[in-house]
DRENSE-238011 format. One line per 2 residues: their letters; for each residue y, x, z of N, C-alpha, C. Coordinates in steps of 0.1 Angstrom, whole numbers, plus 5000, padded with zeros to 4 digits. Atoms other than C-alpha are relative to their C-alpha. Layout:
<pts>
a) Y X Z Y X Z Y X Z; ...
</pts>
This chain:
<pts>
xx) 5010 5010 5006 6649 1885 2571 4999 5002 4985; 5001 4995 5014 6633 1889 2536 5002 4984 4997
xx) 4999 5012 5007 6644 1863 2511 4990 4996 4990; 5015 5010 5002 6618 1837 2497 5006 4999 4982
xx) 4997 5001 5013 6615 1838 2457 4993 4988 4996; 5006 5012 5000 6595 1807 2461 5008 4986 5004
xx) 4990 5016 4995 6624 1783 2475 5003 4992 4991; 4990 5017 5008 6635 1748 2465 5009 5003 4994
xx) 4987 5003 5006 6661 1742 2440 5008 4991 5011; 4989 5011 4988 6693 1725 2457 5006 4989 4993
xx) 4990 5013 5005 6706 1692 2442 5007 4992 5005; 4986 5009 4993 6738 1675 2448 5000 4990 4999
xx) 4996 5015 5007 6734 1639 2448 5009 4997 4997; 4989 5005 5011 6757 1614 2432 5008 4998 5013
xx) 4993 5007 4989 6785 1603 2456 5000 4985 5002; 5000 5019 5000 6781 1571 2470 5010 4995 5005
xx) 4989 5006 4993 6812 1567 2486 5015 5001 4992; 4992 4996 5016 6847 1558 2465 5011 5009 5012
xx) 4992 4988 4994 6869 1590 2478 5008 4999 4990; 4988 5001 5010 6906 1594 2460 4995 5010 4989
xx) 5006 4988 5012 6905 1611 2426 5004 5011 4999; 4995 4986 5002 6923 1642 2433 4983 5006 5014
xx) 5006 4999 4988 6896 1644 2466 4986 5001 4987; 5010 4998 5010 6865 1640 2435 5003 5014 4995
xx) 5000 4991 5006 6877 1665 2416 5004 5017 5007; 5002 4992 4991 6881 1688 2444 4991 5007 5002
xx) 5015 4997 4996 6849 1683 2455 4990 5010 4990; 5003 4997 5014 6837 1691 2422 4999 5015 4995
xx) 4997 4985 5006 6851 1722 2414 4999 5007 5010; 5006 4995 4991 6841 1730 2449 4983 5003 5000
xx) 5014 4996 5003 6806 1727 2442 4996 5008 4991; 5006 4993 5012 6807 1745 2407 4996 5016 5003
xx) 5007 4989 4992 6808 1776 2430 4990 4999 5010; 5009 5005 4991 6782 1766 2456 4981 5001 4994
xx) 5015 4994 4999 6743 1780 2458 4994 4982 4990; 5010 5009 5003 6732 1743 2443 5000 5003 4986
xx) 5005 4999 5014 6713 1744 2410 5005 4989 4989; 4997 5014 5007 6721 1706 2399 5006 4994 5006
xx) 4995 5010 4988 6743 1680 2410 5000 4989 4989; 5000 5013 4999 6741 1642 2403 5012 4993 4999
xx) 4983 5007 5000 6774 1625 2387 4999 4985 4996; 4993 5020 5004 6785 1586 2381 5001 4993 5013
xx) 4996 5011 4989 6795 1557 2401 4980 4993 5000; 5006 5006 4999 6763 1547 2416 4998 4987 5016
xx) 4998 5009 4990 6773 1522 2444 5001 4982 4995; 4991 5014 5006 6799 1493 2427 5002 5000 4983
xx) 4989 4996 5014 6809 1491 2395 5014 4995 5000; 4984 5004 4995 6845 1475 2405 5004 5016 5006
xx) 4995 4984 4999 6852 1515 2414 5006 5006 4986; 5001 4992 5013 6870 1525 2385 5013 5009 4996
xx) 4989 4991 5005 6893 1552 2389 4992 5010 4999; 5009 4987 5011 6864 1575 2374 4992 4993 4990
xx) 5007 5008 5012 6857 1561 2337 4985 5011 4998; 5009 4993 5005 6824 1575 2320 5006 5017 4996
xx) 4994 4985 5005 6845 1602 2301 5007 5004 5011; 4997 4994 4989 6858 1612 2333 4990 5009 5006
xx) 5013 4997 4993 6820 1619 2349 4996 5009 4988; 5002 4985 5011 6811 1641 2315 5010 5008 5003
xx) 4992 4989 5002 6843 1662 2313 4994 5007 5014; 5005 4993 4988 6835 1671 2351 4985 5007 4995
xx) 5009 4989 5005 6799 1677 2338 4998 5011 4994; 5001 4990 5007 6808 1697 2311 5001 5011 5004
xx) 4996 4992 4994 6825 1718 2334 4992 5009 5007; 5005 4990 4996 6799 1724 2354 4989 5006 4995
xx) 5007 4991 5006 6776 1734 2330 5005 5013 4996; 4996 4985 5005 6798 1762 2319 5001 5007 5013
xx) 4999 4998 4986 6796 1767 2356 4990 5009 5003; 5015 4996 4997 6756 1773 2348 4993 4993 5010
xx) 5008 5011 4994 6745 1741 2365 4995 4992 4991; 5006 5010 5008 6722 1715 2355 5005 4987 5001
xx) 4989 5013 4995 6736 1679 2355 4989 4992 5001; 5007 5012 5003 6726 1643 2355 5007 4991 4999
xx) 4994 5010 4994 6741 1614 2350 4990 4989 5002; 5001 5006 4990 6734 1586 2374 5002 4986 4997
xx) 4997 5013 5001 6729 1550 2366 4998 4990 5014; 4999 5012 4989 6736 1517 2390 4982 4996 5007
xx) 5013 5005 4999 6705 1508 2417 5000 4988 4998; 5001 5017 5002 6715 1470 2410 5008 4997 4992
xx) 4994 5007 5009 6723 1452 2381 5006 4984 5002; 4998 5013 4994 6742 1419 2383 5008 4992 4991
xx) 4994 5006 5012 6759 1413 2350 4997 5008 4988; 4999 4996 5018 6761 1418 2313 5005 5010 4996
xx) 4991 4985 4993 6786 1445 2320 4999 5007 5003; 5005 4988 4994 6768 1464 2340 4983 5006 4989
xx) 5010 4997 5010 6739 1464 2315 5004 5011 4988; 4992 4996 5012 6763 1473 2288 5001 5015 5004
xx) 4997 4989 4993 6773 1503 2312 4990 5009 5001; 5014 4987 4993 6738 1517 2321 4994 5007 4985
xx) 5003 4998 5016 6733 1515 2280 5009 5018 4998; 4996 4989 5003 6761 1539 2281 5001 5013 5005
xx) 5005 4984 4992 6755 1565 2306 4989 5003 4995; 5014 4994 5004 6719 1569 2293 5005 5004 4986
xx) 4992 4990 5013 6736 1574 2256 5006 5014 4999; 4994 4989 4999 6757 1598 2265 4993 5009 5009
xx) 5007 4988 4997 6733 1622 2283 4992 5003 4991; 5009 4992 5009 6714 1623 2251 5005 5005 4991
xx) 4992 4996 5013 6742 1626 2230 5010 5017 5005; 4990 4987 4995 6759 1656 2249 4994 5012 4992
xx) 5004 4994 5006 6763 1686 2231 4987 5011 5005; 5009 4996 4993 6744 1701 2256 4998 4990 5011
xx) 5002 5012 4999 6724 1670 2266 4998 5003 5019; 4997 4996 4984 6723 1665 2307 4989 4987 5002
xx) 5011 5006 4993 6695 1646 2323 5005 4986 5008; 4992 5014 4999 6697 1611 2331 4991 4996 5012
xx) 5004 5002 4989 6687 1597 2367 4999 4983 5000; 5004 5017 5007 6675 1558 2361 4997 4999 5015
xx) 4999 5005 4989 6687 1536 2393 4988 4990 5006; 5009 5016 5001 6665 1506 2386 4989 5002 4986
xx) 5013 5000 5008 6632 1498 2364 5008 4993 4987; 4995 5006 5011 6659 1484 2338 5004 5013 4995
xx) 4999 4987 5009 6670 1519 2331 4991 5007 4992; 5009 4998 5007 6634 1526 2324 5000 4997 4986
xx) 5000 5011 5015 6636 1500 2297 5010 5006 4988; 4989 4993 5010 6667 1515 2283 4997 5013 4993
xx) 5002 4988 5005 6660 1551 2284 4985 5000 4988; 5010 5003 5007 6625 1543 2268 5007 4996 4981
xx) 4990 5006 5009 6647 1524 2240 5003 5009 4993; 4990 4995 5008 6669 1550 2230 4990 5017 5000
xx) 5007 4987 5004 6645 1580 2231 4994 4998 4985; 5007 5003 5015 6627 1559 2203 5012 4997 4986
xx) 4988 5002 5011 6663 1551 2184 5008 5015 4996; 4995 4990 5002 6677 1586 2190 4992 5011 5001
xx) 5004 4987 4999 6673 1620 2184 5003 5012 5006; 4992 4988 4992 6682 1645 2208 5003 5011 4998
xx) 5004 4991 4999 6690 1676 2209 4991 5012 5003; 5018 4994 4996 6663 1709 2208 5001 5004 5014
xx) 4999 4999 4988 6676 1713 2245 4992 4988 5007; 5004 5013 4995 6667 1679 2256 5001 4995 5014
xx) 4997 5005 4988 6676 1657 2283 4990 4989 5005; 5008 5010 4994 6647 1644 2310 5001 4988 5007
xx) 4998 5013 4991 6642 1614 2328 4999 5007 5015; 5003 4998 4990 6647 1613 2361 5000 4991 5005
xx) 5004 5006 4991 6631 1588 2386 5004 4999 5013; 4989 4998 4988 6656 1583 2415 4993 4994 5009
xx) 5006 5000 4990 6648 1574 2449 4999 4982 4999; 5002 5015 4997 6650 1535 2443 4995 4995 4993
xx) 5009 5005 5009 6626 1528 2417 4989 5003 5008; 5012 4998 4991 6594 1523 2434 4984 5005 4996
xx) 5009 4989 5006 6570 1551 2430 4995 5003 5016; 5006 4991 4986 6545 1555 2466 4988 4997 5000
xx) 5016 4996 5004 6512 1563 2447 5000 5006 4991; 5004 4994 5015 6499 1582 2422 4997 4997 4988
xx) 5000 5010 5013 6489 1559 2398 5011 4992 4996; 4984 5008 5006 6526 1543 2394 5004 5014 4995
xx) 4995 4986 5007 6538 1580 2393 4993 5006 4981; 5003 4994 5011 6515 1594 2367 5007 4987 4986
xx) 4997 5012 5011 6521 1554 2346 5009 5005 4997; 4980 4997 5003 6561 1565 2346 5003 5012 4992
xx) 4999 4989 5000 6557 1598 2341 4995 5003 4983; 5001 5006 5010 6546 1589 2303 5014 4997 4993
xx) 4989 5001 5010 6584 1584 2294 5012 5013 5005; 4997 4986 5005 6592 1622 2296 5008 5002 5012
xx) 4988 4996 4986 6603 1624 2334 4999 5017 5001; 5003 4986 5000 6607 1657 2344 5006 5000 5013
xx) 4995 5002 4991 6618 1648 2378 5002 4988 5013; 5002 5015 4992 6606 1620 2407 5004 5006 5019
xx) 4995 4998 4986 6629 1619 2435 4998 4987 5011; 5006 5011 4986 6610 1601 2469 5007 4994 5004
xx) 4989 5008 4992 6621 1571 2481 5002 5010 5015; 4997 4996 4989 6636 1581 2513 4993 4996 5012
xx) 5007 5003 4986 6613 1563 2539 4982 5006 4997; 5019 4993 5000 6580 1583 2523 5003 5012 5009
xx) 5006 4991 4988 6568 1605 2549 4996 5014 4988; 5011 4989 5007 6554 1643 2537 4992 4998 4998
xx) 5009 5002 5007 6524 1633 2536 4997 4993 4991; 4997 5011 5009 6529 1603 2517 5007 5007 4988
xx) 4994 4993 5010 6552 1626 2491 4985 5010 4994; 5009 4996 5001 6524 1646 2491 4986 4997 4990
xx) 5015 5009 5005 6492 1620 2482 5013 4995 4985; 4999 5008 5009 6516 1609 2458 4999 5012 4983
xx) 4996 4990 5011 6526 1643 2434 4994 5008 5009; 5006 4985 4991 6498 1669 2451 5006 5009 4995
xx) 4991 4985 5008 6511 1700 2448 4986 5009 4995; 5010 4989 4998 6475 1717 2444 4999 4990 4983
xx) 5003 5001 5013 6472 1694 2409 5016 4988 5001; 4994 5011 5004 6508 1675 2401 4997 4997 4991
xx) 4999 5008 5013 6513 1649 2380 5007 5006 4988; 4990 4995 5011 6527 1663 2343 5002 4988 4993
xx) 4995 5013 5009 6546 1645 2318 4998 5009 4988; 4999 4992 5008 6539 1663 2284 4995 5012 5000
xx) 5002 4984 4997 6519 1693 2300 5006 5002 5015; 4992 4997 4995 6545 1700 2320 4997 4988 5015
xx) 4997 5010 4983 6545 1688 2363 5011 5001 4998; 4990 5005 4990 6566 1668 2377 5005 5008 5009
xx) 4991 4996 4985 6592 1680 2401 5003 4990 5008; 4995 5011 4986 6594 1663 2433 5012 5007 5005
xx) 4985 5002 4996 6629 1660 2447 5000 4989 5014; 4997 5007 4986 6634 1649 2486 5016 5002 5003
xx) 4987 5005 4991 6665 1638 2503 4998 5011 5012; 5001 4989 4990 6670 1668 2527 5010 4998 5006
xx) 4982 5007 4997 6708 1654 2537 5008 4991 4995; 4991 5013 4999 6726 1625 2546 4999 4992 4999
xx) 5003 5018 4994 6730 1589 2552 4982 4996 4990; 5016 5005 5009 6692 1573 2542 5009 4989 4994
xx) 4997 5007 5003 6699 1549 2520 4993 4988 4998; 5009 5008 4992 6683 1514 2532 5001 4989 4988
xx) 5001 5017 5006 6695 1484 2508 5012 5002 4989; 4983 5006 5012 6716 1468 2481 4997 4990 4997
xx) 5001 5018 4995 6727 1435 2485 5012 4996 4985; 4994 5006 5008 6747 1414 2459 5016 4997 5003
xx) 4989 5003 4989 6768 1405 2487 5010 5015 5004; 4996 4989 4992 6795 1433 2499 5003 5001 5010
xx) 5005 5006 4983 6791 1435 2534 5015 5007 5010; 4988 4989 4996 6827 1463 2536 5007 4985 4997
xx) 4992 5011 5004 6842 1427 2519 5002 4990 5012; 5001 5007 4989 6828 1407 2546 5005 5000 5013
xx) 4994 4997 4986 6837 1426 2572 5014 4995 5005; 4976 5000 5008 6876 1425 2559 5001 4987 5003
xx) 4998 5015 5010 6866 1384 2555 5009 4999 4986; 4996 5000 5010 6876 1392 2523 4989 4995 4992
xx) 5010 5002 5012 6855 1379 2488 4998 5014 4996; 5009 4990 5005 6833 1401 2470 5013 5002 4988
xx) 4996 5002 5012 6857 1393 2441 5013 5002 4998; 4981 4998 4995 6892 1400 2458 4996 5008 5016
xx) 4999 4997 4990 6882 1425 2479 5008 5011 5007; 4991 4991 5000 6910 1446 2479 4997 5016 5000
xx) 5006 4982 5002 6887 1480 2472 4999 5006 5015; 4995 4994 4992 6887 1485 2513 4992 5013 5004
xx) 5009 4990 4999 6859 1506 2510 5006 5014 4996; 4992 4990 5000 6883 1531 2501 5004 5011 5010
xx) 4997 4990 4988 6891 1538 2537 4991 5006 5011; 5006 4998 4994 6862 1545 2546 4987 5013 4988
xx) 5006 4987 5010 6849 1582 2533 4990 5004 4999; 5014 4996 4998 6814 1580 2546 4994 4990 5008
xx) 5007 5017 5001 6809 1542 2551 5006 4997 5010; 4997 5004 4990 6820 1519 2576 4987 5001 5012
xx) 5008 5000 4994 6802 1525 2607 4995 4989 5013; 5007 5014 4987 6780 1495 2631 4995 5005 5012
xx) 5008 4993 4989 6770 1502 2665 4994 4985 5005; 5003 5014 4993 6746 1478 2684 5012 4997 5012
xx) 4993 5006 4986 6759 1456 2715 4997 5008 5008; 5000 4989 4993 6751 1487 2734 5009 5014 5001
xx) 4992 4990 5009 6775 1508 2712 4991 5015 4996; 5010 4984 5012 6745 1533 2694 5004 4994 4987
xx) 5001 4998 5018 6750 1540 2660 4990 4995 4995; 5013 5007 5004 6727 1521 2638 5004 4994 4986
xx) 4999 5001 5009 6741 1511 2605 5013 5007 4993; 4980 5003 5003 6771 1519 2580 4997 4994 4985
xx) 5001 5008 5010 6783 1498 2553 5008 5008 4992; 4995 4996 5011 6790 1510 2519 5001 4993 4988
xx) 5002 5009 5011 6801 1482 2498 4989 4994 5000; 5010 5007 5003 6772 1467 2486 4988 5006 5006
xx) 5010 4995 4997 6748 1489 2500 5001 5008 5014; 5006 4999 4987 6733 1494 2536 4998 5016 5000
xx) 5007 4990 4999 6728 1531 2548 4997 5002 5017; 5000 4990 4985 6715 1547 2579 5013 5006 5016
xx) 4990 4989 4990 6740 1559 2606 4998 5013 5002; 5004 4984 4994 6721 1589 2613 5000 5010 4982
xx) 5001 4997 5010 6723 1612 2587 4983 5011 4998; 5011 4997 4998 6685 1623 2577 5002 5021 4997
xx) 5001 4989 4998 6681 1664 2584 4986 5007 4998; 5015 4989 5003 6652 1685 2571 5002 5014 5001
xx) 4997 4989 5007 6665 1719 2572 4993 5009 5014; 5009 4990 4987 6640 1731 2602 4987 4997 4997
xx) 5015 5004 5005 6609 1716 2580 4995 5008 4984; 4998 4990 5007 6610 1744 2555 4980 5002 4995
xx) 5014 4997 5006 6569 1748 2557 4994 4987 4997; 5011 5013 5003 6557 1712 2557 5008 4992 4988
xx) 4998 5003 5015 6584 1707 2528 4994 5007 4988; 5009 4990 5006 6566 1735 2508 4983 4989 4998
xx) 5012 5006 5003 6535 1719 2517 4996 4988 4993; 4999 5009 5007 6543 1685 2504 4999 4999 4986
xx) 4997 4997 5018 6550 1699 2470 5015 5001 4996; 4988 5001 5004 6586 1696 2473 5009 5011 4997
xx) 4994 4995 5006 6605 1716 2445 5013 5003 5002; 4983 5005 5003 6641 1703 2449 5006 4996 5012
xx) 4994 5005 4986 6659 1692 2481 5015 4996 4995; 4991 5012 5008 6685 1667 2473 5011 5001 5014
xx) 4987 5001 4985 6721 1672 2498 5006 4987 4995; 4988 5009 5006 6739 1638 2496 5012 5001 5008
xx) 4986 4994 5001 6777 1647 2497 5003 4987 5014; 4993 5009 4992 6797 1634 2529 5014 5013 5004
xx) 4988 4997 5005 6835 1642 2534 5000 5010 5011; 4999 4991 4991 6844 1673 2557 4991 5012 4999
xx) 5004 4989 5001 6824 1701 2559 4984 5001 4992; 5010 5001 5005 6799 1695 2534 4995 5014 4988
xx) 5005 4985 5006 6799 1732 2518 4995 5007 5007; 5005 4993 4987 6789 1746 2548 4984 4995 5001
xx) 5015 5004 4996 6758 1725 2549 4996 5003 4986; 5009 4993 5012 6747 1736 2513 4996 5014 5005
xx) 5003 4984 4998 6749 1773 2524 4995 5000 5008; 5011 5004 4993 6732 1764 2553 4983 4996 4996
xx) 5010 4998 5006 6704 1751 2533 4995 5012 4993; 5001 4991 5007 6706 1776 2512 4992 5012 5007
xx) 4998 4989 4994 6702 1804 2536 4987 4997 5005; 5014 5005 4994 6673 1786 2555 4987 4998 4995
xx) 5009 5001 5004 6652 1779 2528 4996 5008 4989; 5005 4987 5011 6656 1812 2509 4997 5015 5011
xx) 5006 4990 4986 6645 1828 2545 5009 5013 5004; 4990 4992 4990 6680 1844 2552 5003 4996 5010
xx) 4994 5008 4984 6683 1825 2585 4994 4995 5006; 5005 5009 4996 6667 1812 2611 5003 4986 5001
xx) 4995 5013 5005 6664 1775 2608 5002 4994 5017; 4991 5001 4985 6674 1773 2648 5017 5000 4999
xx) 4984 4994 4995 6705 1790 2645 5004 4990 4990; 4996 5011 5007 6711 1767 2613 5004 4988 5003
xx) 4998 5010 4998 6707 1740 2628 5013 4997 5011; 4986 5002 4994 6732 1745 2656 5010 5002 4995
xx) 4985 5003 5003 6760 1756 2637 4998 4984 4988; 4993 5012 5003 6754 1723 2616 5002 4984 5010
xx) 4995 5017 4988 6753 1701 2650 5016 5006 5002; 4987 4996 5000 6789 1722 2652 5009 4996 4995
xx) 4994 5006 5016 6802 1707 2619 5004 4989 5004; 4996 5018 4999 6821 1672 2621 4999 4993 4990
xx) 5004 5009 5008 6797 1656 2605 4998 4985 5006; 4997 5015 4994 6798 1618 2602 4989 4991 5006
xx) 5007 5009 4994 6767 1614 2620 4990 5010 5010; 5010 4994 4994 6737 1625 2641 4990 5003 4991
xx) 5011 4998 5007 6709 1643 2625 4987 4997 5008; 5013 5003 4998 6676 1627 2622 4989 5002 4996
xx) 5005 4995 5001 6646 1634 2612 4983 4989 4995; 5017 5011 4991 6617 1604 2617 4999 4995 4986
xx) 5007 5002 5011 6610 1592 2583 4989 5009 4991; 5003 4990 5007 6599 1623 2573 4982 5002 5008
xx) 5011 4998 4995 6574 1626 2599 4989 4982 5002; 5008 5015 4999 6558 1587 2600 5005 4992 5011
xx) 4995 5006 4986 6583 1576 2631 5013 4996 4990; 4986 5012 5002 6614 1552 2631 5007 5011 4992
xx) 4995 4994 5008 6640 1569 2609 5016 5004 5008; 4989 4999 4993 6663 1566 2636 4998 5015 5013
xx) 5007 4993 4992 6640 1596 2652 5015 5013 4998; 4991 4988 5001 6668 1624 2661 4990 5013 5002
xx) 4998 4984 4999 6665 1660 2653 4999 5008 5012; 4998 4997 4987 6652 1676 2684 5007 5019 4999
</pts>
């Protein structure tokens, strides 16, 4: 098979699950060798996770820029105190203050506010570090996109339940949206749990009957969320702290032409524990036309991954549509 000089970049989302810290930094220095172009660092779940401070999530960055990746750090999708404000202040700071500045991924419409803020207080370096529009700020038209895209995004990653075509109408690929000249990169979720909600409430707390506020961290024991099955026993939710995901984990890696056609640049892997280097090089292979995306896909139904691959958001069906 000839390889495609037109493929997607590969980006590593942020981890949403709290895994031990020798197990992070593993991960980490596992990916710095790994086919992805960019990966996505900070706590974006809880902020009560804190055996990785800020200067913990840079030094790893730094690392992998000398690696020859692109970074980002990763602000909270829900704000809920003074504290956490204070915090989003300073992840956005420090991606513009880095010597070699790293691109900053804004959780919530309050990060807007910030990064907007500190572009007009600071001066960056002549590298410069873009915004980036993450999947939970709500962007599913063109006229919101282009509005946003005015504070120097360089990067609008689709909510998860937009369809191709819907990604599509929103950043055409035949005229995207630019910010500065320059289009937008659209960034889709190509792997792993969808991510559905965030609640105030922690639902891993509740489970426990434990408080939100004494909840003994149990989310810890669970490396790729607690998982719900209906009264039937199907798979159908898992809890991650404060935030709701999918059971199934969402799979694109056999939609190779109708992601092309949507306009999508970047294909976004979100990290789950076990064989999750395997499934980058799998991507990799599939959508730089070393592999058929058959054979791909069975050796990743092979993998003990922590869920079923699905596929139905992508196409305009339930989300709970499996991967035929």
């Amino acid at each position: 098979m000839t390889t495609s000089t037109d493929a997607p970049s590969l980006t590593i989302g942020p981890l949403q699950y709290w895994w031990p810290r020798q197990a992070i930094l593993h991960f980490y220095a596992d990916m710095a060798d790994s086919p992805a172009d960019t990966l996505v660092l900070g706590e974006v779940t809880c902020s009560r996770r804190h055996d990785f401070s800020l200067d913990d999530w840079l030094a790893i960055g730094r690392e992998l820029q000398q690696a020859g990746k692109r970074v980002r750090l990763a602000s909270l999708p829900l704000l809920m105190s003074e504290a956490e404000l204070r915090g989003l202040r300073r992840v956005a700071e420090a991606a513009l203050r880095e010597a070699v500045p790293m691109d900053f991924e804004a959780g919530d419409a309050a990060a807007l506010n910030v990064w907007q803020q500190l572009r007009q207080d600071l001066t960056p370096s002549a590298a410069g570090s873009r915004l980036v529009l993450g999947p939970h700020i709500n962007v599913y038209n063109q006229p919101a996109l282009r509005e946003l895209a005015g504070l120097d995004v360089g990067t609008w990653v689709a909510p998860a339940e937009l369809a191709l075509p819907a990604i599509a109408a929103c950043n055409p690929p035949a005229a995207p949206v630019t910010s500065d000249g320059v289009p937008v990169t659209t960034e889709l979720l190509a792997f792993g749990r969808l991510p559905l909600a965030f609640s105030a409430r922690c639902f891993t707390a509740r489970h426990h009957r434990l408080s939100k506020d004494q909840c003994d961290f149990r989310c810890r024991d669970d490396a790729d969320g607690l998982l719900l099955s209906t009264s039937e026993g199907q798979p159908f939710l898992a809890l991650n702290g404060i935030q709701t995901q999918s059971a199934g984990l969402q799979c694109l890696i056999g939609e190779r032409e109708a992601v092309a056609a949507a306009g999508v640049r970047a294909l976004r892997l979100s990290p789950c524990s076990g064989a999750f280097r395997q499934v980058v090089a799998l991507f990799d292979a599939v959508y730089r036309r070393q592999a058929p995306a058959d054979d791909a896909l069975a050796a990743l139904r092979a993998l003990a991954l922590p869920g079923e691959l699905v596929h139905g958001f992508a196409h305009r069906q339930p989300g709970m549509q499996a991967v035929a």
